[in-house]
N, C-alpha and C positions, 0 to 999 in steps of 0.2 A: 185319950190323946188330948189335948194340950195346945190352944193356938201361941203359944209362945215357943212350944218345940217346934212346928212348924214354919214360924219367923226364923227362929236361929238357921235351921234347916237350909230354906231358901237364901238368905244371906249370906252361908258359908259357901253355897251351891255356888253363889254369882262371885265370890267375892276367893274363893280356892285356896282361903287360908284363916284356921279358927282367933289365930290372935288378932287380925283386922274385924272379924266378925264381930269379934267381944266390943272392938275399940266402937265399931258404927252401932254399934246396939246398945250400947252403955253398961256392961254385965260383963262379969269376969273369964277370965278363958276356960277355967273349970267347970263354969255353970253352960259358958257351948257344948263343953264334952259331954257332961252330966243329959244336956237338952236331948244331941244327938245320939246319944248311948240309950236313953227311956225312948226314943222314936224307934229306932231301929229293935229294939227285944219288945215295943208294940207289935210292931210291923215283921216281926219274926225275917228280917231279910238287912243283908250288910248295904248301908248307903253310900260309903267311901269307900277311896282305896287309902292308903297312909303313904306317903311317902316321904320321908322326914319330917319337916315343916308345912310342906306342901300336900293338898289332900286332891281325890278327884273323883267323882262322879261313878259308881257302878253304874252298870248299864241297866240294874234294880232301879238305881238312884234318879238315875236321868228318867225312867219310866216313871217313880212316883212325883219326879219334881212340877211334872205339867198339871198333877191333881194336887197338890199342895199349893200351887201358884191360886188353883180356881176356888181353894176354900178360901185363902184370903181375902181375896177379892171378891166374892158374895159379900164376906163377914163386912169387909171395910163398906162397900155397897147397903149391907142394910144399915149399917150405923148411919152411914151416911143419910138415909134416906129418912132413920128415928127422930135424927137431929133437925132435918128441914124441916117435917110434921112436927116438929117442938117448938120451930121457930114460926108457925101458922103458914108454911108452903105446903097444897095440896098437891100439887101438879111443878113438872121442871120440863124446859126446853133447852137445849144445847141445842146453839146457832153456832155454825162456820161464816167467815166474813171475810173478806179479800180484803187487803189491806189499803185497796183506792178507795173501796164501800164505804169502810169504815172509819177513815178519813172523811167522810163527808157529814151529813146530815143525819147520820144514824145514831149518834149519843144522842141527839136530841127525841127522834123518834122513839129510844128505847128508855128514854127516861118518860114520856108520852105512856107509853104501855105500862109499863110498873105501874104508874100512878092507877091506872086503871084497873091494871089486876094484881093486886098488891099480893095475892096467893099466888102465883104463879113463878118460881124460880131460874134466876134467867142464868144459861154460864154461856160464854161468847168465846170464840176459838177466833184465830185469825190464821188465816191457811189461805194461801198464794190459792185463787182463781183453780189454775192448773190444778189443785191437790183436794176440791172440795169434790167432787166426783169422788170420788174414793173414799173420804172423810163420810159421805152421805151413804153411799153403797155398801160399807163395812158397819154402817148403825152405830159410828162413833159420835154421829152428831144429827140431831132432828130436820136441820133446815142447812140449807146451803146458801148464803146470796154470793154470787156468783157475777163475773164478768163475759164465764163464757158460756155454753147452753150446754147440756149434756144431749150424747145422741144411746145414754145406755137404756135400752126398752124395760128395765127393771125398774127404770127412775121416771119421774115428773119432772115435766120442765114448763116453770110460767115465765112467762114473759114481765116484769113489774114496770120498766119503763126503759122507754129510748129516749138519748140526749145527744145533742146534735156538738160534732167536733169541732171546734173554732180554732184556729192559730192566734197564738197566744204570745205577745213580745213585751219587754220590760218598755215601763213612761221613759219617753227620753225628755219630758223637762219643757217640751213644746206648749202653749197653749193651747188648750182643743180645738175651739173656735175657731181659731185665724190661721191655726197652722195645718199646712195638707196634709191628707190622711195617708197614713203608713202605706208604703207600697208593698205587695207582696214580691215581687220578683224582688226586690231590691233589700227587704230581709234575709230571703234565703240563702243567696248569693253573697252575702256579706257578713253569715254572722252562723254559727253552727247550730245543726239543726239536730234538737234534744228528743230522741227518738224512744220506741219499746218501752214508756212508762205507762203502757195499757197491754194486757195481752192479746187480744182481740186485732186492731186493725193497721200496726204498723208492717206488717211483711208488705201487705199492697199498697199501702199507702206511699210505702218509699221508694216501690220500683213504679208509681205512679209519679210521685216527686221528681226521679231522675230520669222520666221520659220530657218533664217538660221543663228540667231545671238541673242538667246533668251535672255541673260546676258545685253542686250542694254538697257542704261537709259535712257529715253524722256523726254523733256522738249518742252513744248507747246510756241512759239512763233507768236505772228499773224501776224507781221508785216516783208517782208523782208528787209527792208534796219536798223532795229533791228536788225537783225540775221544777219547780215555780222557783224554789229557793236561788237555784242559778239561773233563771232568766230574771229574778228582780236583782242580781248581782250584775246584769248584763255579759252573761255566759254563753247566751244562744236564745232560740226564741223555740215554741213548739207545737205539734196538736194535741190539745184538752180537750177532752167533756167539760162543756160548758160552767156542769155544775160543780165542777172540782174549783174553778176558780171566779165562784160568780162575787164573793167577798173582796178580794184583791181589786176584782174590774170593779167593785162597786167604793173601792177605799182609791182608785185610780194607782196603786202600785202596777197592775199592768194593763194592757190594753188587746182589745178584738179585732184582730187586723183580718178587715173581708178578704177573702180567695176568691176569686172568678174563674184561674183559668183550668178547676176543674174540681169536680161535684165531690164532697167532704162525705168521711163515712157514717156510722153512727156507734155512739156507743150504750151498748146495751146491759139491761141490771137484770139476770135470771134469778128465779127462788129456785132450787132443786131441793126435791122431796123421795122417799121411797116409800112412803105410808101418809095417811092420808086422816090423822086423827084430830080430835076437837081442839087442841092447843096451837096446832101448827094452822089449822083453818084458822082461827082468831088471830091469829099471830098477823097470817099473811093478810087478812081483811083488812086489820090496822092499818099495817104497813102499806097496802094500798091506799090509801087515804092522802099519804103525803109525796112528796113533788123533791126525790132524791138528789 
């Protein structure tokens, strides 16, 4: 048997028709026939039904198609795996990364690390907060940094750092010095309030907002580095983790406008793990060390 019969195979499987197969695979329609004709008088059992043009699945065929999926997939895995030992990677990490993490300080921390462990093979996924639980508990991925914690007892959950929320409003052009400090009521009230680009603490934060500031207009944002974009446009003003925008406040594109009249939340950076091995310890010690 043959891993090229078994590509054709799978391709015509997904794809329900041998002339599109030939087209995605680069090889003629007669060598699909040929491929799928030497599998099946291997496999002494009919893989298709025929129906004109159109072909479909024995219920042989659907039974062999889930172990034909798994031999390729070793096979591509260990080539994979020839080629990184080729290139002097001993050891790989697949990190999951929320897409505010990763947005911050972490190319730099991960260019940090390579340097250091130059054997170590890094591949980085970016999967919405909400999706790395899963990501990590299905062992698609070694590490999780995360926004939210996980509560599943099969998983790890650290804590790597809390950052404190600020309200966040575009320079309007004042001089620092001489001119009075932004009011918060007087933002809110006046200017819409750029919500949900963290998953973690906007549901309470906002039925908190509109106990003391009911007149406040929302606007649903998902993305942070959207929401600084529309509050340096003068679109609305909002709450960040500090450290999402400590370059702007430090370039003065925008500014920290203090809250008093009520206690801000926190926002939190979890690692989640579900094994517990020497790459992912190094990993997260590193990573410890710097200030996200």
């Amino acid at each position: 048997m043959e891993l090229n019969w078994l590509k054709t195979f799978i391709t015509a499987s997904e794809l329900g028709n041998f002339r599109k197969a030939a087209e995605q695979l680069y090889i003629s329609q007669p060598s699909v026939t040929v491929h799928i004709k030497q599998l099946e008088k291997e496999l002494g059992i009919l893989l298709f039904e025929r129906e004109g043009k159109k072909i479909k699945l024995t219920e042989s065929g659907r039974f062999f198609l889930k172990h034909a999926q798994k031999v390729i997939k070793l096979y591509e895995e260990g080539i994979s795996e020839l080629q990184s030992l080729d290139q002097g990677y001993t050891s790989k990490l697949t990190i999951a990364i929320s897409p505010l993490i990763a947005d911050n300080i972490l190319p730099f921390v991960l260019k940090q690390y390579l340097k250091k462990h130059p054997q170590v093979e890094i591949s980085v996924q970016i999967i919405e907060s909400a999706d790395i639980e899963k990501a990590v508990l299905e062992e698609k991925v070694d590490i999780g940094l995360s926004c939210l914690p996980t509560f599943n007892p099969q998983l790890v959950n650290t804590l790597l750092y809390t950052d404190k929320v600020i309200l966040v409003a575009p320079h309007d052009g004042r001089d620092f010095e001489s001119a009075p400090p932004l009011d918060e009521e007087e933002l809110l009230t006046s200017n819409y309030l750029l919500t949900h680009n963290h998953p973690a603490y906007w549901d309470e934060l906002c039925n908190t907002i509109k106990r003391f500031y009911p007149s406040t207009r929302m606007m649903k944002v998902s993305q942070t580095h959207i929401t600084k974009r529309f509050i340096v446009e003068g679109l609305g003003v909002s709450y960040l983790p500090s450290s999402t925008v400590r370059r702007e406040l430090l370039e003065g594109r925008l500014l920290d406008v203090e809250t008093k009249s009520f206690k801000l939340p926190e926002a939190k950076t979890y690692a989640i793990t579900k094994y517990s091995h020497k790459e992912q310890k190094e990993f997260l010690n590193f990573l410890s060390q710097f200030r996200l």
